[in-house]
Kinemage of the C-alpha trace (Angstrom):
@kinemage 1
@onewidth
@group {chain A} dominant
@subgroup {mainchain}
@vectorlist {calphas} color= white
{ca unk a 1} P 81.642 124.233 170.545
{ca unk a 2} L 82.056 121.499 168.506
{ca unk a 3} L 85.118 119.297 167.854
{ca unk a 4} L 85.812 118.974 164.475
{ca unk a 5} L 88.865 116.417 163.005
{ca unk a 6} L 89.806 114.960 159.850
{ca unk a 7} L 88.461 111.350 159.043
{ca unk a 8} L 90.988 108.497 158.501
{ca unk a 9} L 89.253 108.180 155.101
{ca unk a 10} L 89.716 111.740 154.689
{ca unk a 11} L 93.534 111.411 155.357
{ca unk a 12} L 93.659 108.156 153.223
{ca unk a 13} L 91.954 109.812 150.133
{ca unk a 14} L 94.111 112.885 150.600
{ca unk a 15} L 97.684 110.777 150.671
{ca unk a 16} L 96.246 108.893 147.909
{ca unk a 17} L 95.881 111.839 145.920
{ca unk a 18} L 99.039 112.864 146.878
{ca unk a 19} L 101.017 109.978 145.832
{ca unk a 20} L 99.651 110.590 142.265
{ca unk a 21} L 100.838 113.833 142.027
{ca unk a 22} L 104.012 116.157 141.971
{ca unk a 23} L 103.014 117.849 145.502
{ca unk a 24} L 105.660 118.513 147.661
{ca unk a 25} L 103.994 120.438 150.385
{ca unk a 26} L 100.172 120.144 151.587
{ca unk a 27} L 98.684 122.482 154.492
{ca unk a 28} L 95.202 121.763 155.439
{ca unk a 29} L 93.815 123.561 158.591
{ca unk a 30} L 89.949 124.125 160.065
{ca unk a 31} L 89.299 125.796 163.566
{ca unk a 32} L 90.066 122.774 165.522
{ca unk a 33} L 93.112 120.769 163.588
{ca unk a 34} L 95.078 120.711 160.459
{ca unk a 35} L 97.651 118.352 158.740
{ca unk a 36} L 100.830 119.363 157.388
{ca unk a 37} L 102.471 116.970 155.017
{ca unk a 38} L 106.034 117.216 153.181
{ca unk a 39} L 107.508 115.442 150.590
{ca unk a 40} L 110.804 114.743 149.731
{ca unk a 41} L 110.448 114.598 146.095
{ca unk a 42} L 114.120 114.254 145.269
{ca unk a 43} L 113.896 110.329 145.495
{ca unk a 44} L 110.955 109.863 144.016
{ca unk a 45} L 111.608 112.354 140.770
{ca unk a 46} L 115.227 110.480 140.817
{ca unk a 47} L 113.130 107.218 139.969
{ca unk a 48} L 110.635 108.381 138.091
{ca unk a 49} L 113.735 109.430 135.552
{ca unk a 50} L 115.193 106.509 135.958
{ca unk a 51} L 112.286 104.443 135.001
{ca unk a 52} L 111.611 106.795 132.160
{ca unk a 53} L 114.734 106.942 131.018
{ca unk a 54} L 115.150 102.747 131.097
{ca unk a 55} L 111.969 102.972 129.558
{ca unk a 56} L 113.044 104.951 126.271
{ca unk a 57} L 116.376 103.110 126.493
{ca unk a 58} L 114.238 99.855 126.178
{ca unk a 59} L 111.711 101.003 123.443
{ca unk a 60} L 114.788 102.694 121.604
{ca unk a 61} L 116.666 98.997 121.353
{ca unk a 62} L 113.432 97.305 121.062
{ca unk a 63} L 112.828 99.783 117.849
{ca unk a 64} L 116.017 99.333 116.561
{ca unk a 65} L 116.166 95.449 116.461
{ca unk a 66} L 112.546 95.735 115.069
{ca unk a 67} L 113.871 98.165 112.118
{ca unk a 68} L 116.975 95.830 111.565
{ca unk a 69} L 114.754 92.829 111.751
{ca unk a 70} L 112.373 94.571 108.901
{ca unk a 71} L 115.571 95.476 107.135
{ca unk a 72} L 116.644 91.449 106.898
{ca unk a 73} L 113.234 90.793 105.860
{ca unk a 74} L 113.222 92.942 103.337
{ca unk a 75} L 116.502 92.070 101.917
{ca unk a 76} L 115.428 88.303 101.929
{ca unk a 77} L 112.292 89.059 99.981
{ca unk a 78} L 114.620 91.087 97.504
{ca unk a 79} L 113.771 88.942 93.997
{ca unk a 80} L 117.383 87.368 93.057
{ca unk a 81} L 117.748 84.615 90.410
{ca unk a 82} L 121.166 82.691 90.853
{ca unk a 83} L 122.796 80.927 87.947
{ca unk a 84} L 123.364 77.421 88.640
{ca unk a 85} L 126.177 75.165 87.163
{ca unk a 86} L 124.371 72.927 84.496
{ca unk a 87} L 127.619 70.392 84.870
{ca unk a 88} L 130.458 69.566 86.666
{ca unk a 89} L 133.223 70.623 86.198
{ca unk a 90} L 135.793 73.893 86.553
{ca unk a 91} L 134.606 76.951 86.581
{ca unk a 92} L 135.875 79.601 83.756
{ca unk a 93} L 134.848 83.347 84.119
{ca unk a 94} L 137.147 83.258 79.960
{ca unk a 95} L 137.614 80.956 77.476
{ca unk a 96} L 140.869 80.653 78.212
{ca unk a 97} L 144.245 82.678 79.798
{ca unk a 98} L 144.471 85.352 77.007
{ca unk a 99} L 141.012 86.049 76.695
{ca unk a 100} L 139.029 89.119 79.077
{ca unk a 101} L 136.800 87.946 81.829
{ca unk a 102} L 133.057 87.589 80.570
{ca unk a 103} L 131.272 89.465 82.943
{ca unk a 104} L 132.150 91.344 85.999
{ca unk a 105} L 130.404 92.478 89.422
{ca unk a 106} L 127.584 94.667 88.898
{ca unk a 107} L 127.408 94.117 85.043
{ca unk a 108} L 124.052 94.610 83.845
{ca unk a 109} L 123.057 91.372 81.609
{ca unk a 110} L 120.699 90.297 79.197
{ca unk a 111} L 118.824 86.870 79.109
{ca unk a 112} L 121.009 84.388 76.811
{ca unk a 113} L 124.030 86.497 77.383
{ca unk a 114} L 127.466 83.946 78.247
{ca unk a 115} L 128.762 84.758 81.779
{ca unk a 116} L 131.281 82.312 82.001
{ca unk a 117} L 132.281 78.391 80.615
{ca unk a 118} L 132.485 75.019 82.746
{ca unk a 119} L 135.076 72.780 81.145
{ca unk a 120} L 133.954 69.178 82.078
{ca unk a 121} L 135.771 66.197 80.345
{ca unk a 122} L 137.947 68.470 78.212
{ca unk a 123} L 134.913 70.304 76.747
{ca unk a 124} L 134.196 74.273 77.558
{ca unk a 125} L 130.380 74.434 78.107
{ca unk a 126} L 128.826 77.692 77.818
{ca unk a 127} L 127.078 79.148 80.697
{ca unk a 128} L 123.779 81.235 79.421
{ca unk a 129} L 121.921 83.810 81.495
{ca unk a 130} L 118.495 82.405 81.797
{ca unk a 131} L 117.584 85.830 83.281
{ca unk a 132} L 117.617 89.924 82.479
{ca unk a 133} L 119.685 91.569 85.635
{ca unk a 134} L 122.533 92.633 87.646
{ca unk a 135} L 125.218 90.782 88.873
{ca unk a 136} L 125.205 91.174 92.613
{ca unk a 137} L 127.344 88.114 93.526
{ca unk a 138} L 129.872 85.762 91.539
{ca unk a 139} L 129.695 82.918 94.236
{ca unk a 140} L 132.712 81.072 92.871
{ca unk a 141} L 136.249 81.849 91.992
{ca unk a 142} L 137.755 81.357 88.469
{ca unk a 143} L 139.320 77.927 87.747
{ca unk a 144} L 137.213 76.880 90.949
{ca unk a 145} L 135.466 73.196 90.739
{ca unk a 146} L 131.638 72.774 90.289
{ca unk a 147} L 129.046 70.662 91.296
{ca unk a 148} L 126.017 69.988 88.799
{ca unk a 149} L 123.091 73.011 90.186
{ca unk a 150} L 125.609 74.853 92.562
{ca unk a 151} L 125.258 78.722 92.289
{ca unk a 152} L 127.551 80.572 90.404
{ca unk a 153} L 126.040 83.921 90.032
{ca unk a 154} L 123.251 85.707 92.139
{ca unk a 155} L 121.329 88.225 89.356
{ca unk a 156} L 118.849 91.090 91.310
């Protein structure tokens, strides 16, 4: 009679096999000897969750920050003209106290159209639209002093 036994090799191929999969139990028997293996899978699955679950947590924020980041971008490369202050002086959104503001947040204006006056040395300069658009920001309050080329208005 001869006596048969499982290889080392054998047994390392088969616990390598093992550790790849979700086996929990493994019975292998011949005439002459046989290996029974358990698994406690409760620590390992545990883990394995834990990992995949840090995992989507990860890609979730890492997707998120990449979707805000695009958003920013996107927002930056929005075209906006801003109207600058041709002199110094104090900004006027009316001619004077009795008069109705010029232009208001999100009025739609024309090219040439006066949004406000900058009274330098007792003089009211108009200030012209050089652009078609929307007011999306008024970047300076009423009665407010001006530099020469500061922003007064962003257009979109």
């Amino acid at each position: 009679m001869e006596n048969k036994s499982i290889e080392p090799k054998q047994v390392d191929k088969i616990l390598h096999a093992l550790s790849e999969s979700s086996v929990e139990e493994l019975v292998i028997e011949n005439d002459n000897c046989g290996i029974h293996i358990v698994r406690d899978m409760s620590a390992v699955s545990i883990a394995k969750k834990v990992e995949q679950i840090f995992d989507n947590v990860v890609k979730t924020s890492i997707d998120e920050k990449a979707t805000e980041q695009k958003d920013m971008l996107e927002e930056a490369d929005i075209n906006y003209n801003d109207i600058l202050s041709p002199e110094v002086g104090i900004f006027l959104r009316s001619a004077d106290d009795k008069s109705q503001i010029l232009v208001k947040l999100r009025d739609e204006i024309k090219k040439g159209q006066i949004l406000a006056y900058i009274k330098s040395t007792g003089i009211l300069y108009e200030l012209k639209s050089e652009y078609d658009g929307k007011i999306t920001e008024i970047l300076v309050e009423d009665g407010q002093a001006v530099e020469f080329a500061q922003p007064l208005f962003r257009l979109k």
